[in-house]
C-alpha positions as CSV (number, residue, x, y, z in Angstrom):
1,X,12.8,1.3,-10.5
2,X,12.0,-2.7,-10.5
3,X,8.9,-3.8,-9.5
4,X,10.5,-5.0,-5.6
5,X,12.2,-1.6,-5.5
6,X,9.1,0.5,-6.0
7,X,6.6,-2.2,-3.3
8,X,9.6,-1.3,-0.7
9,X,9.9,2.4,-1.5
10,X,5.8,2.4,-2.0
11,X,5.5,0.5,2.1
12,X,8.1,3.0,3.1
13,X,6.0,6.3,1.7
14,X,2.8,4.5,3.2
15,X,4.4,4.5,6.7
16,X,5.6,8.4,6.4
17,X,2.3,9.3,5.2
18,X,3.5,11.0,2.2
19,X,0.8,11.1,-0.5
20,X,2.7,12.8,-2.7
21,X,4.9,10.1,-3.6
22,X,1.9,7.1,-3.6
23,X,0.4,9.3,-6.3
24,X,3.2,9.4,-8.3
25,X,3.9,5.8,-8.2
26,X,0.2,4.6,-8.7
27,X,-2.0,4.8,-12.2
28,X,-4.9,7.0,-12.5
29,X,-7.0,4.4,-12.9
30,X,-5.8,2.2,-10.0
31,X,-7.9,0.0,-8.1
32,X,-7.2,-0.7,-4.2
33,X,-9.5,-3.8,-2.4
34,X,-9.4,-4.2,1.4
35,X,-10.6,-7.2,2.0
36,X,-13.8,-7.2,3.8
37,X,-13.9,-3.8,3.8
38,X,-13.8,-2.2,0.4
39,X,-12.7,-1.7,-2.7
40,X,-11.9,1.8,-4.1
41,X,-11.2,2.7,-7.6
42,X,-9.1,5.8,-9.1
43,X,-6.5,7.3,-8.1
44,X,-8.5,10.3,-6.9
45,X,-10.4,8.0,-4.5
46,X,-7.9,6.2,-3.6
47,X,-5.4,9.4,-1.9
48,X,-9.0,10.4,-0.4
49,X,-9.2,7.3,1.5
50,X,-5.2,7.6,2.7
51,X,-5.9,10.9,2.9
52,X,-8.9,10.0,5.6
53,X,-7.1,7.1,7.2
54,X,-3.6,9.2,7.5
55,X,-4.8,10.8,10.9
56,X,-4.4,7.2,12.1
57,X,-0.5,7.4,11.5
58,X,1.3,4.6,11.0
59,X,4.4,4.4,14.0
60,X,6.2,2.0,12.7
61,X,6.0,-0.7,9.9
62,X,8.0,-3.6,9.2
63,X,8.4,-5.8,5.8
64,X,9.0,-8.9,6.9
65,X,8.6,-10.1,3.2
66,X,8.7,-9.0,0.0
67,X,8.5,-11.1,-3.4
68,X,8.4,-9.7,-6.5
69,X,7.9,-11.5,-10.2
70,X,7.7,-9.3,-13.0
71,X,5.3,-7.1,-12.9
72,X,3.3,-9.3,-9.9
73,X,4.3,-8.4,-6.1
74,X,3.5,-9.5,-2.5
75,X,4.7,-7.7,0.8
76,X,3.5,-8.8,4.4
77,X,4.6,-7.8,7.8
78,X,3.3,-5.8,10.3
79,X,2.4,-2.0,11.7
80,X,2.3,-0.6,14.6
81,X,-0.2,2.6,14.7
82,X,0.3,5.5,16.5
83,X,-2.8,6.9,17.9
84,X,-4.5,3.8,19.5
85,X,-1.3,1.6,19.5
86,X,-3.0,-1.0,17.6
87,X,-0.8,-3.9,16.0
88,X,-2.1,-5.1,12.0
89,X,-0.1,-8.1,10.5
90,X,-1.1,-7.2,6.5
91,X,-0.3,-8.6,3.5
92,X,-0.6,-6.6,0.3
93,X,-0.8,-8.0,-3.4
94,X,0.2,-5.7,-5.9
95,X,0.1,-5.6,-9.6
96,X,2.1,-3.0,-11.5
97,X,1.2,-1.5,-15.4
98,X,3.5,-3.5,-17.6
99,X,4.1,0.1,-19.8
100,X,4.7,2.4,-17.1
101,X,6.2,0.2,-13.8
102,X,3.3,2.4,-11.9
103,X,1.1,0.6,-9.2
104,X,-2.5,-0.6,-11.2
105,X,-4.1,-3.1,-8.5
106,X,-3.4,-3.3,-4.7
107,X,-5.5,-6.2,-3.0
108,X,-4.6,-5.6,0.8
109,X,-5.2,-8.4,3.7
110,X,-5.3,-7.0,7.6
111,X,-5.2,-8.5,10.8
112,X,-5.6,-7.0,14.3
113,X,-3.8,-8.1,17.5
């Protein structure tokens, strides 16, 4: 897949809550930054914190962008979550392995309602 194909598909998994295909798409040594939050490196830690936040369930998520350069890519828009019907406006930076196409660095910007 090309870097914008794999960020769509990637958002897409994200929403559905399937793990299974973020871990195959991300490198075992990933590293994932929330702003102000934190930052969480591994790929281990990293489907432990989704694995966490995945009760909150995503209802709906919408790309409303999504640029891709090489290996470099950006996606914003917005999600609607299903248990406290809270609405985030994110932007996520991503940063793919230039050998393998899998995700290496996901720098993620969040905005409630």
């Amino acid at each position: 897949m090309r870097t914008k194909e794999v960020i769509q598909a990637f958002n897409e998994a994200f929403s559905a809550n399937d793990i299974s295909f973020m871990a195959d798409n991300m490198t075992e040594n990933v590293v994932w930054e929330v702003k102000g939050e934190t930052i969480i490196r591994g790929k281990q830690a990293v489907l432990n914190y989704l694995n966490d936040r995945g009760g909150e369930g995503i209802f709906n998520l919408t790309v409303e962008n999504l640029l891709a350069e090489g290996t470099m890519a950006a996606c914003s828009g917005v999600r609607h979550m299903k248990n406290n019907e809270k609405i985030q406006d994110f932007c996520d930076i991503y940063r793919l392995d230039e050998q393998n196409g899998l995700i290496e660095k996901v720098i993620s910007f969040t905005a409630e309602r």
